[in-house]
C-alpha positions in Angstrom: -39.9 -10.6 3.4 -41.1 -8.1 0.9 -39.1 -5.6 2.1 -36.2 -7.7 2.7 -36.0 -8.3 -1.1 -37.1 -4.8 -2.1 -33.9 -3.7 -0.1 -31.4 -6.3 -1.8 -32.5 -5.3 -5.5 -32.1 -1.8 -4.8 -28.5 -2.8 -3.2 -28.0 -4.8 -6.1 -28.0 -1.9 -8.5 -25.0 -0.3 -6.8 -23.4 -3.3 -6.7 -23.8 -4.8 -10.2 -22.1 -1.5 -11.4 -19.0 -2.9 -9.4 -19.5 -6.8 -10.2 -20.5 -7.1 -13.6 -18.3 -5.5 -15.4 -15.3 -7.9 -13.7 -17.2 -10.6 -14.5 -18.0 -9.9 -17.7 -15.3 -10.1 -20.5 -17.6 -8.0 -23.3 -16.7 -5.0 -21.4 -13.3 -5.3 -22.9 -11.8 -6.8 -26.2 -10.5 -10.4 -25.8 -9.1 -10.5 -29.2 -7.7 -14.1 -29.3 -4.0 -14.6 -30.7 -4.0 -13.8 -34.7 -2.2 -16.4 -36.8 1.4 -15.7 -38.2 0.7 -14.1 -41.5 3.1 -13.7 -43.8 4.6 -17.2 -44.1 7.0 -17.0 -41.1 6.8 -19.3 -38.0 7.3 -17.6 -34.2 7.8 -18.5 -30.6 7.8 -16.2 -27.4 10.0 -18.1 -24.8 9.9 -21.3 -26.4 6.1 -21.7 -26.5 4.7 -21.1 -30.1 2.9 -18.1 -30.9 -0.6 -19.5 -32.1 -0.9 -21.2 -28.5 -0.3 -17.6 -26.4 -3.8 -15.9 -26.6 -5.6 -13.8 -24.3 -7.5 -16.7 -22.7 -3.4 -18.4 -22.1 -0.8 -15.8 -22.1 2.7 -16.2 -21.1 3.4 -15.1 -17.7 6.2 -13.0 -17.4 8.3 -13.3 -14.1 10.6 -9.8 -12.7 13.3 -10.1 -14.1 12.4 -12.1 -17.0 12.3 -10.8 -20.8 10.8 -12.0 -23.9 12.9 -13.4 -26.2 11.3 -13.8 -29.8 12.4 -16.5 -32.2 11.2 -17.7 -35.5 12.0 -19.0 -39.0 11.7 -16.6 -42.4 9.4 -18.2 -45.1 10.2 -20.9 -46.9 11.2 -19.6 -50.3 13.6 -16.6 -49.3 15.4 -19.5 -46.6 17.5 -20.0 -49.5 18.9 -16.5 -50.2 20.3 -16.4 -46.9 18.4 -13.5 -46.3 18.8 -10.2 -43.8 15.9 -9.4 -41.3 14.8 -7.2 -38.7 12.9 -7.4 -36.7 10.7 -4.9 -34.1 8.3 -5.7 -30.4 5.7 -3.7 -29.6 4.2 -3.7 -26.3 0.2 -2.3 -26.7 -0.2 0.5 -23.7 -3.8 1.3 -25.1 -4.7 -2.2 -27.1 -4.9 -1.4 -30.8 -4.4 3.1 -30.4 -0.5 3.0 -28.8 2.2 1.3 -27.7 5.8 1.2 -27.3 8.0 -0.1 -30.1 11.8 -1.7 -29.5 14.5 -1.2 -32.2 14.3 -3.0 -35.1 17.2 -6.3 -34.4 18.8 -7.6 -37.3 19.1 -10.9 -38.0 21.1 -13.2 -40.8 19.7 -16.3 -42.3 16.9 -18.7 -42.5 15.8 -18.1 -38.5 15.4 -14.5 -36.4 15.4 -13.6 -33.0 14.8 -11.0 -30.9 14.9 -9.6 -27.4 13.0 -7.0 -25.5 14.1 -6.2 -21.7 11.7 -3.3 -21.3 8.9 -5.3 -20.5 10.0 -5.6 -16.7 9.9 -2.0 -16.6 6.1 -2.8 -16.1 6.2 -4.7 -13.5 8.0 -1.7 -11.3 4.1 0.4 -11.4 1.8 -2.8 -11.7 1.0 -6.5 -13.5 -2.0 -7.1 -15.7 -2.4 -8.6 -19.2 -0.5 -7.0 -22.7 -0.6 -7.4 -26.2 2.7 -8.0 -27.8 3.1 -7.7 -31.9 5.7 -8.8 -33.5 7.1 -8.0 -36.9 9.8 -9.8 -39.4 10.2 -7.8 -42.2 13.1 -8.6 -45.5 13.5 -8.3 -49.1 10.0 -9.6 -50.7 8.3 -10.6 -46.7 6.7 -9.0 -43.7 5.5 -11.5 -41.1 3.4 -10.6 -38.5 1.9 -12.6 -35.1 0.4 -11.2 -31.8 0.6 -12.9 -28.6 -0.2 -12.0 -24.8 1.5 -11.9 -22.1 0.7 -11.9 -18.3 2.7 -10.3 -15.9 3.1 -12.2 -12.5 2.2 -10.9 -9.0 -1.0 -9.7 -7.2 -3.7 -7.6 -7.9 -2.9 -5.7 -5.8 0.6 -5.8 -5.1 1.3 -2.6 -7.2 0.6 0.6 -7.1 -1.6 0.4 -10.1 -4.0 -2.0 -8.6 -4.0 0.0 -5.2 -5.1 3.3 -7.1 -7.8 1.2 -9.3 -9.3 0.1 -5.7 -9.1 3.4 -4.4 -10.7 4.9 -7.3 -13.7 1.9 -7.1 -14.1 2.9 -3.4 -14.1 6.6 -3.8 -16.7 6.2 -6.7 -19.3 3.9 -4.7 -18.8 6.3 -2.3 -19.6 9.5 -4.2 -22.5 8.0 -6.1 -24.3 7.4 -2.8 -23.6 11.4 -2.2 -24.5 11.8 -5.1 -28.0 10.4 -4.5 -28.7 12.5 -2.0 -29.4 12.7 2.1 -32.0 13.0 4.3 -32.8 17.2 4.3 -32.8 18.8 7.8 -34.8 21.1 7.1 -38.5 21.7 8.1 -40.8 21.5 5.4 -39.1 18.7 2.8 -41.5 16.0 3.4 -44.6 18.5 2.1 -42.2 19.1 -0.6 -41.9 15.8 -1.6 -45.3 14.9 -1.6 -48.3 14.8 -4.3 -50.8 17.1 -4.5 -53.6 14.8 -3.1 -51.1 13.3 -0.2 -50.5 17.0 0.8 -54.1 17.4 1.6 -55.0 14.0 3.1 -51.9 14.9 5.6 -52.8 18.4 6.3 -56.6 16.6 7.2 -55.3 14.0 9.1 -53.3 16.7 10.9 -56.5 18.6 11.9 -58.3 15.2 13.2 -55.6 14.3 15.0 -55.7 17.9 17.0 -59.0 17.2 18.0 -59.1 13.5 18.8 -55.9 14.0 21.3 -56.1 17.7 22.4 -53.6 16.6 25.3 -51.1 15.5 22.8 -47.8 16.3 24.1 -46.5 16.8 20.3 -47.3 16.1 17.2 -43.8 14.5 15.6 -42.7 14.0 11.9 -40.9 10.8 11.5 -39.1 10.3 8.1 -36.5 6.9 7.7 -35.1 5.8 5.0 -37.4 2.5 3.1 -34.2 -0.1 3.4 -34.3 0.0 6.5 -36.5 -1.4 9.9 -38.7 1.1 10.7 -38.9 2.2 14.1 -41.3 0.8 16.9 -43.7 2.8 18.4 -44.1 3.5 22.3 -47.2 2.9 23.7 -48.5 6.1 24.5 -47.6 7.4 20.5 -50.5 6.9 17.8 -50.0 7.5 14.1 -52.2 9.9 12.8 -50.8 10.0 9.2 -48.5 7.4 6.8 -46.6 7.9 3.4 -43.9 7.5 1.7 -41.6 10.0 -0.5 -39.2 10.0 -2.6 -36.3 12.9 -3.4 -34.3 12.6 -6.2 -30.5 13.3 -6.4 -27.9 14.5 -8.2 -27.8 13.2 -11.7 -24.7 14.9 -12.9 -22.5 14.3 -9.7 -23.6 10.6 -10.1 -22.3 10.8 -13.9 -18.7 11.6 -13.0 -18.6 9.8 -9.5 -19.8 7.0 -12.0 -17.0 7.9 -14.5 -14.1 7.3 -12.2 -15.8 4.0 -11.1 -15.9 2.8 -14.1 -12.1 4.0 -14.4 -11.7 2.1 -11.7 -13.5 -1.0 -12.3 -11.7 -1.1 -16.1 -7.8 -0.7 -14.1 -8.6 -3.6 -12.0 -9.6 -6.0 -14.4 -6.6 -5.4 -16.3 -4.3 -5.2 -13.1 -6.5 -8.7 -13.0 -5.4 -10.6 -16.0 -9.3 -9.8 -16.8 -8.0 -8.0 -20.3 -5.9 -5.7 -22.0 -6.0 -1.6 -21.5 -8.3 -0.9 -24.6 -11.3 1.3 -25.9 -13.4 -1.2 -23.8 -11.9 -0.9 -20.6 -10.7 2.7 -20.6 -13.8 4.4 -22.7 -17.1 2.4 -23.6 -17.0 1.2 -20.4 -16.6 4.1 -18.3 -19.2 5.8 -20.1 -21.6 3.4 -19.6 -21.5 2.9 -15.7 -21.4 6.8 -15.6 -24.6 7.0 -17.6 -25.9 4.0 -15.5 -24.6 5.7 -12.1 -26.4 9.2 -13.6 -29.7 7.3 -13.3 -29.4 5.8 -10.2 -28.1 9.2 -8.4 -31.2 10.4 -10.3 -33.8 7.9 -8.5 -32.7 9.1 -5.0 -33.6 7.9 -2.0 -36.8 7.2 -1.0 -38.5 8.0 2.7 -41.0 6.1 4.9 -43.1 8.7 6.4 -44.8 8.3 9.9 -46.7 11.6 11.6 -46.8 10.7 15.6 -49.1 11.6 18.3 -46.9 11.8 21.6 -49.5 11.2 24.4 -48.8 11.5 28.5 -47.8 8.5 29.6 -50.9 8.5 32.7 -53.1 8.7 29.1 -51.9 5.4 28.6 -54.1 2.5 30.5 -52.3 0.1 32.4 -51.7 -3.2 31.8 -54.3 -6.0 33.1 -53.2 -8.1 36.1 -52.5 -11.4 35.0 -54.4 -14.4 36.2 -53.7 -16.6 39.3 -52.5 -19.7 38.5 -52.9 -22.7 40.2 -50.0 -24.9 41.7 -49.7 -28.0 40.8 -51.6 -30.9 42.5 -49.6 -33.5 44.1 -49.4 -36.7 42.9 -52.8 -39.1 43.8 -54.3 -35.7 44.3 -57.3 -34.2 42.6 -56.5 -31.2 40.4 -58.6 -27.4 42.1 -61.7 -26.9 39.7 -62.9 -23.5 38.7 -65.2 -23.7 41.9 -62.6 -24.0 44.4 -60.2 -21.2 42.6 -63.3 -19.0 43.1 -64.3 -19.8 46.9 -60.2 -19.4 47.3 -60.6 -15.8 45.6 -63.6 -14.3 47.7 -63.2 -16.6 51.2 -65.8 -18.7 50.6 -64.4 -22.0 50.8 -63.3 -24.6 53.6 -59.7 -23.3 52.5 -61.0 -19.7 53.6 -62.3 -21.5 57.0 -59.2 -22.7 57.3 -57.3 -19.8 57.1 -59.2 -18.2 59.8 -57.4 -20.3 62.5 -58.4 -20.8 66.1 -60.3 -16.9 66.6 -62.2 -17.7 63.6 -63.4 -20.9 65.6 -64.1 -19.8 68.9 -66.5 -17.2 67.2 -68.6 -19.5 65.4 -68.9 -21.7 68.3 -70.2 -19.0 70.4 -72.8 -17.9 67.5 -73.8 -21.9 67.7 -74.4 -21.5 71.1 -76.4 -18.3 71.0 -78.4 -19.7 68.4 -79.4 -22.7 70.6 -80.3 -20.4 73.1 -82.2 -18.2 71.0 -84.4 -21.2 70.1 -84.8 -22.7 74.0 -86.1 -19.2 74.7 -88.5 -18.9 72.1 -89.7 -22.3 72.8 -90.3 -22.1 76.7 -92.4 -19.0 75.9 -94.7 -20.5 73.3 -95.6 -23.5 76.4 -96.3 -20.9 78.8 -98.5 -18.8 76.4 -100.4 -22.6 75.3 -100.8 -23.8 79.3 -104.7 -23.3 80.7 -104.6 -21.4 84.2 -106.2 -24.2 87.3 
């Protein structure tokens, strides 16, 4: 069980770097909506602004645009006033992003349209930041909302190439760790001073407690998993463990793209926006974190094996009769019987013997008799007085 749990956590670290970064929104700013500043009021589609944060975006269908609306402040209303007003879809939340034309507007309300957002959906989905500006004589309003736009994870390409890069990653950083050498001589060279020198005696035992040793074998497996049984005519002479390290700066940019990766798909997910979260600070930390773990390697369960003839190996003891079982009303054999039925002893023995094995101990009766009359008739003639 030990090992069963020593195998998960070390699992677990490869895997976290995958997991928790989707499931945690602190890798990535979730800036909530801002309210409108500037005295204006704003709605996206008909729903108002204040309501369409990160947590509840709108969700923008193909085909669909966005159509801003709103009223100017109260105290230019009057004036009749000329607007414009300007969308800006974030590409990197907060750095850059892609501004409309500014669209003029006359009065006490504004609108504003903006097709270019289902240019997105042709390369993937995923959660934006739209700002909005109203700007006149004597006002600039201002209001962010977010929008989400429908479909799959994985439905575009953008969400196919975040998986791919995820996969590649885990798959680089386990490289990256490092495999089993082939070469002769790696386990000494993984091995402490004072192990080196217990082995090499253990070594020298073991070549004189089985001098008919077919070979002496170096077994190294990897500590996750089973270890291998071990025949019957094999003795271990010598057990350890190692550890090799890997490839810390491999791991640092196999962990680099995962986190690329990982910081794509959550915003191909709706998870959040493209930001310095997702696209930097995260990255960088799952590559330093990947860095380590190439570091820490792999580590070896180490088994030196006697291989011994298999006519070294005794057999087997012969298993024990057993008794059938008695018939019903029927005493059960005791140990006594089981013995006379082993060495021939018994009235079953007699029994086997059959009619041969009769007739000869009826004619040893007789000669016995015999043998007796004899003796007898010559004791009277020795104790009988001549006339």
């Amino acid at each position: 069980m030990r090992r069963v749990l020593h195998t998960v956590r070390r699992g677990g670290a490869v895997v976290a770097l995958v997991v928790l970064p989707l499931a945690t929104p602190a890798f990535a700013d979730r800036a909530q909506a801002d309210t409108i500043h500037g005295g204006c009021t704003g709605k996206v589609n008909g729903v108002d602004a204040s309501e369409l944060t990160s947590n509840s975006p709108l969700t923008v269908h193909d085909g669909q645009q966005l159509r801003v609306e709103g009223s100017v402040p109260k105290q230019f209303a009057p004036q009749n006033p000329v607007s414009n007003t300007t969308v800006e879809v974030s590409i990197v939340d907060g750095v850059v992003g892609i501004t409309s034309d500014p669209q003029s507007s006359t009065g006490a309300t504004f609108t504003a349209t903006d097709s270019s957002i289902d240019d997105y959906l042709q390369v993937g989905v995923g959660l934006y930041r739209i700002d909005v500006v109203n700007s006149g004589a004597g006002w600039t309003c201002e209001f962010t909302v977010y929008v989400q736009l429908a479909g799959d994870t994985l439905s575009k390409p953008a969400g196919l190439v975040a998986l791919a890069a995820i996969v590649i990653g885990v798959i680089g950083l386990l490289f990256a760790k490092g495999r089993k050498p082939k070469e002769p001589g790696w386990i000494d060279g993984g091995l402490g001073t004072v192990d080196q020198i217990a082995r090499e005696e253990a070594w020298q035992e073991a070549g004189q407690q089985y001098p008919d040793a077919l070979e002496f074998d170096e077994r190294g497996e990897h500590g996750f998993v089973m270890p291998s049984p071990i025949a019957p005519n094999e003795r271990v002479v010598w057990a350890g463990k190692v550890r090799l390290h890997g490839h810390p700066v491999a791991g640092f940019f196999w962990g680099l793209l995962l986190g690329l990766g990982i910081g794509a798909l959550g915003w191909q997910d709706g998870r959040w926006t493209v930001n310095l979260g997702s696209i930097l600070l995260a990255p960088l930390l799952i590559a330093a974190l990947s860095s380590l773990v190439a570091w820490v390697g792999w580590g070896y369960r180490i088994r030196d094996v006697a291989v011994l003839p298999q006519d070294a190996v005794p057999p087997p003891p012969a298993p024990m009769p057993t008794p059938a079982p008695a018939p019903d009303g029927a005493a059960a054999p005791d140990d006594t019987s089981l013995l006379e039925a082993v060495d021939g002893s018994g009235p079953a023995a007699a029994s086997e013997t059959g009619p041969s094995g009769a007739s000869a101990a009826s004619e040893e009766s007789e000669a016995s008799e015999a043998s007796e009359s004899g003796t007898a008739g010559a004791a009277a003639e020795v104790n009988t007085p001549e006339p």
